[in-house]
C-alpha positions in Angstrom: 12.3 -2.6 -9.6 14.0 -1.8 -6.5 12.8 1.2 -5.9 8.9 2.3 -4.5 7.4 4.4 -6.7 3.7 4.4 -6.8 4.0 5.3 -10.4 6.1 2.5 -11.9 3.8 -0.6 -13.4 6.4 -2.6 -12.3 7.0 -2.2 -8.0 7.4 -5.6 -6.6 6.2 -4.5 -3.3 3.6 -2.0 -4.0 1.9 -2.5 -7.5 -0.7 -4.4 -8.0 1.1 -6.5 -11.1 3.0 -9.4 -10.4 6.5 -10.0 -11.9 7.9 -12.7 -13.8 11.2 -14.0 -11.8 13.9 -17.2 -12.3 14.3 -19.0 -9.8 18.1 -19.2 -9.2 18.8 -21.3 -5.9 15.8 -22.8 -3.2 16.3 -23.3 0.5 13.2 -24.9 2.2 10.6 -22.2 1.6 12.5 -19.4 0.5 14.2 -18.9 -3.3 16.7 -16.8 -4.4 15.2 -15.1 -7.4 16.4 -12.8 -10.3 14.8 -10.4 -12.7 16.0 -7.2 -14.6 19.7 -8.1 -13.0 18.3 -8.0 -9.7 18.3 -10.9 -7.3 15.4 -11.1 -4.1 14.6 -13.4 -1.4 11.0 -15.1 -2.5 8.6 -17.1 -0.2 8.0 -20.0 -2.2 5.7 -22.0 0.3 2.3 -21.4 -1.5 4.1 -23.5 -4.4 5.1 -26.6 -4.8 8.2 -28.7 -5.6 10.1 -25.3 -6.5 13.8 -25.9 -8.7 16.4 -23.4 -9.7 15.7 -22.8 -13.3 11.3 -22.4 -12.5 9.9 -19.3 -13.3 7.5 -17.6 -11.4 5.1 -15.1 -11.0 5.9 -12.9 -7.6 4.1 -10.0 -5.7 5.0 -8.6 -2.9 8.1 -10.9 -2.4 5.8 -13.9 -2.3 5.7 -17.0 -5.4 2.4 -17.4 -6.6 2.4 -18.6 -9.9 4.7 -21.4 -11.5 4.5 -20.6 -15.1 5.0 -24.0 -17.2 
């Protein structure tokens, strides 16, 4: 996942598939988030009332989904 490679299904930044991410810690409209061991900074302000322990759907570094 960190890495950019056009050929991987799973490139946060890149591809066009959104990954599932935990929500680990929120300040204002950013979250800390983890997936496959590895934790990024998410903009969570197209969401709301975001909690540690929500999981979401992210693309590009950006929440768009809370999955119930």
């Amino acid at each position: 996942m960190s890495a950019c490679d056009p050929h991987d299904p799973h490139c946060i930044t890149c591809g066009d598939v959104a990954v599932e991410m935990l929500v680990i810690e929120v300040d204002d409209s950013l979250a800390t988030c983890e997936s496959e061991g590895e934790t990024r900074e998410v903009e969570v302000a197209l969401l709301d009332d975001v909690r540690a322990g929500d999981r979401l759907l992210v693309h590009a570094d950006v929440g768009l989904v809370k999955l119930g």
